[in-house]
FIZA-544832 format. One record per residue (C-alpha): x, y, z. Coordinates in steps of 0.05 Angstrom, whole numbers, plus 5000, padded with zeros to 4 digits. Layout:
! FIZA-544832
XYZ;...
END
This chain:
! FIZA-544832
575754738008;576654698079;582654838112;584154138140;583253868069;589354268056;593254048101;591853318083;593553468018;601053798044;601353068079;599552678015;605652977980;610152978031;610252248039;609152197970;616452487963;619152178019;617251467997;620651627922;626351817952;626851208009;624650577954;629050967901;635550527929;630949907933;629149927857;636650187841;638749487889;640649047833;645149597792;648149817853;649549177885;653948947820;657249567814;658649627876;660948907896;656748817943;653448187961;647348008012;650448088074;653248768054;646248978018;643148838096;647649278128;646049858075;638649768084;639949588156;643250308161;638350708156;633450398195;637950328255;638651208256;632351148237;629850848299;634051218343;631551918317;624351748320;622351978394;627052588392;623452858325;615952588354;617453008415;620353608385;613753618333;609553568401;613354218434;615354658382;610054508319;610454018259;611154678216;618654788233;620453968245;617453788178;620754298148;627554078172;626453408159;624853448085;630753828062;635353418111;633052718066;633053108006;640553318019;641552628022;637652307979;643452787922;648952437969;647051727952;648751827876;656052057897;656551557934;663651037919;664250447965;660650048017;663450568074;661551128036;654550778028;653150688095;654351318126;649751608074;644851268083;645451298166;644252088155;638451988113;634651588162;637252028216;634552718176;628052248152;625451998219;620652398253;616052538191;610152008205;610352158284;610252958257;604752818203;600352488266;601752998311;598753498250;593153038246;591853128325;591753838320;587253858258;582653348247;576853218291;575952548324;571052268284;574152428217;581752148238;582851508221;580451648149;584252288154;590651928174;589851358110;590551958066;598152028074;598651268082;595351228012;601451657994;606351058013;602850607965;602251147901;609851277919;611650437920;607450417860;610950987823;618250877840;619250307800;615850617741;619551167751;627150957769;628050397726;627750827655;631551367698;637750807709;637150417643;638151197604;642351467646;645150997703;642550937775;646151607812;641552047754;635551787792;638551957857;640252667834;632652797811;628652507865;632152907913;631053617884;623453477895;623253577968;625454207963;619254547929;615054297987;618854488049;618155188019;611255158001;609854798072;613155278109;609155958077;604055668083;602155168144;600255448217;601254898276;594755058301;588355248274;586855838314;594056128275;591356028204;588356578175;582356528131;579455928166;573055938183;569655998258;565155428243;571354908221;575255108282;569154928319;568854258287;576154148296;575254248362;580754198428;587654418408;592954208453;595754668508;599255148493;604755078543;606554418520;609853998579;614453278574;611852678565;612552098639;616451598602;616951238671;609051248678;608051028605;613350578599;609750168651;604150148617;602449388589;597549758534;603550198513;608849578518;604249088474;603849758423;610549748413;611548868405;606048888359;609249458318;616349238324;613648438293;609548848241;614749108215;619848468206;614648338150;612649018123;619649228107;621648658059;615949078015;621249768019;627049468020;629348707994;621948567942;626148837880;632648487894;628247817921;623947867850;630348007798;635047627839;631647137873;625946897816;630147057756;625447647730;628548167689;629548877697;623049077665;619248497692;622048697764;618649407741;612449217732;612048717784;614849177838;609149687822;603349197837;604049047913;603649757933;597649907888;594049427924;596049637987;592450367969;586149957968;587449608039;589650358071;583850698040;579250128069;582150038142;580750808155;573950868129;572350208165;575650348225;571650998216;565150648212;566250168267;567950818317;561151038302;557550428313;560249988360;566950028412;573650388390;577349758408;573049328349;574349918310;581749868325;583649208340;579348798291;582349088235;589648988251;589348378279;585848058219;590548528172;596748358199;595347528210;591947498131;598247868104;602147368136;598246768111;599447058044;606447228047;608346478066;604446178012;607446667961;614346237986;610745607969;608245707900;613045697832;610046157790;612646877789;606047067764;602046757824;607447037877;606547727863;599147607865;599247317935;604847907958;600548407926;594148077965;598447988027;600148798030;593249038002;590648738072;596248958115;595849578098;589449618128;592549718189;596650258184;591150798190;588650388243;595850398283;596451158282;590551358298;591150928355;597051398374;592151978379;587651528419;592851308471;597451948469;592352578459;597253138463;602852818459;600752378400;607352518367;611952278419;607251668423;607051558354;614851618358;615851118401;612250678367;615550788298;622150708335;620150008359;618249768288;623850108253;628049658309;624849078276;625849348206;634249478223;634248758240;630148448188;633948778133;639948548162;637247878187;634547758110;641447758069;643947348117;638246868119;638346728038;646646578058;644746118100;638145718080;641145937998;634146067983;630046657981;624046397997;626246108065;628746658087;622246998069;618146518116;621346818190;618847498165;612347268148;611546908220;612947558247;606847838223;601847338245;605047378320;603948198301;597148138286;596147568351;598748168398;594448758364;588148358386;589548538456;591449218460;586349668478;585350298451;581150538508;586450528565;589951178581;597051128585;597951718628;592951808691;587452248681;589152658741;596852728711;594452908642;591253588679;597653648707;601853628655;597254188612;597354628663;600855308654;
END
């Protein structure tokens, strides 16, 4: 098997883990929210938590992955969550509650900006986008499993067992990660001449900052980060509030809410799976921005048009189906909107990446926030689900224009800025 294979398959697991241990607390909601005493606003502010650390960690970790190597950063980051991930089970009270969960997104962010910059340095061109819906398959085999998996977990032995077993996972794979992954091809042994030639340019070797100023300028770069930061007003309801909005809010049980929780994210392996091979296809044929930008603008404005007429129907039955629709076809963008990263940030696709993670995680702290306080105020669910869903037709409005052809940094600076 070829050596990038491998590495793909590293990826697969690693956000395979990461996404058991993140949805873990969104499937152990209900339990903990009556144990706890907590009610909507409170459950905002714990999902709220670790998205805000989340978002303020993700540019730091992007740009350390960019100048030191994904091998070390990953490494870190998986047995920082895992740590964590233990420390939610012990956890007593609201405080207690939200400073763990402020660490874990501080140790988790940086993985996806790390897993792109891996992808930059190992995947040629033409195979990336593809490449890059591998690990985002992981996010949907990891939504599917966790309910499968926690709810037993909690109903034999309470919700801080699951807690306790998810995070021991991580463990195994930062170990086998770090024995065996080299940043670069050129440092793995037993890879073959002929692949590295495929692969093709690595970055520089004497890696050199990022010009915020220049690319912060940049309309491309500033539309990049809207259209990510609406995005993700609607995409987070899926990690964090579905479970709680399904037991709570439509009066399923526990093992309905199982089974129901499960089908959205198998249908979103279907829309990740599709975007990248499309958005593969489309490369080939015609322009990278139709290859880009007519996938995630049609992704993110049909998910949207599906999630507000899940509000609108009665049946439990026909909801899920129109969520699980809704985030089969959003998904579709996701490989799309990182392997734009590569397009627009090259060498420093992980800082890139970063930022843009940091923008929709930004959207994500106040959505989860925004959400418990929303079914307060409107005492309804489903109208607080319709701002969300809004978000992600404006998302997909603003992806139409980026394009994915623009340079953010000069051409004349980018020689610069590899240069010794």
């Amino acid at each position: 098997m070829p050596h990038r294979y491998r590495v793909l398959i590293f990826l697969f697991f690693l956000v395979f883990i990461m996404y058991l241990d993140r949805l873990c607390i969104a499937v152990a909601g209900p339990r903990m929210q009556q144990d706890l005493a907590l009610g909507p606003r409170e459950w905002g502010w714990v999902m709220g938590a670790f998205t805000l650390a989340y978002a303020l960690f993700e540019v730091p970790s992007g740009m350390l992955g960019d100048r030191i190597g994904p091998r070390r950063v990953l490494t870190r980051i998986v047995l920082w969550w895992s740590a964590f991930t233990v420390a939610t089970g012990l956890v007593s009270s609201l405080k207690s509650l939200l400073i763990v969960r402020f660490l874990f997104g501080a140790g988790e962010a940086g993985a996806f900006p790390n897993c792109t910059a891996t992808v930059s340095r190992w995947i040629p061109a033409v195979e990336r986008a593809r490449s890059t819906s591998v690990f985002w398959m992981a996010t949907s085999v990891g939504g599917a499993a966790t309910p499968l998996l926690v709810v037993p977990i909690q109903q034999a032995y309470g919700w801080r067992a699951a807690f306790y077993i998810f995070g021991s996972l991580g463990v195994f794979w930062a170990a086998a990660w770090h024995w065996w992954f080299r940043d670069t091809p050129a440092e793995m042994k037993g890879i073959t001449a002929a692949e590295r030639q495929l692969i093709g340019h690595q970055p520089a070797s004497h890696h050199r900052g990022l010009p915020w100023r220049v690319v912060l300028h940049n309309r491309n770069f500033q539309r990049v980060l809207v259209m990510y930061h609406l995005y993700c007003w609607g995409a987070y309801f899926y990690l964090s509030w579905l479970p709680t909005y399904l037991q709570t809010g439509r009066g399923m049980t526990e093992d309905q809410m199982k089974i129901a929780s499960a089908m959205p994210p198998l249908a979103g392996l279907f829309g990740v799976l599709a975007g990248g091979f499309l958005s593969d296809r489309l490369s080939r044929k015609y322009s990278l921005r139709m290859a880009r930008c007519s996938i995630g603008a049609a992704s993110l404005i049909g998910a949207g048009a599906c999630l507000i007429a899940a509000t609108l129907v009665r049946g439990n039955t026909t909801a899920v189906v129109l969520m699980s629709v809704g985030l089969g076809i959003m998904n579709a963008m996701l490989p799309v909107a990182w392997s734009l990263c590569v397009d627009l940030g090259k060498q420093h696709s992980g800082a890139i990446s970063g930022a843009m993670n940091m923008a929709g995680q930004a959207g994500s702290f106040i959505s989860s926030v925004a959400f418990g306080y929303f079914v307060e105020w409107f005492g309804s669910y489903d109208l607080a689900l319709m701002p969300l869903a809004a978000m992600l037709i404006l998302s997909g409005i603003t992806f139409a224009a980026i394009d994915p052809s623009d340079r953010l940094i000069p051409e004349a600076q980018v020689a610069g800025l590899a240069s010794p």
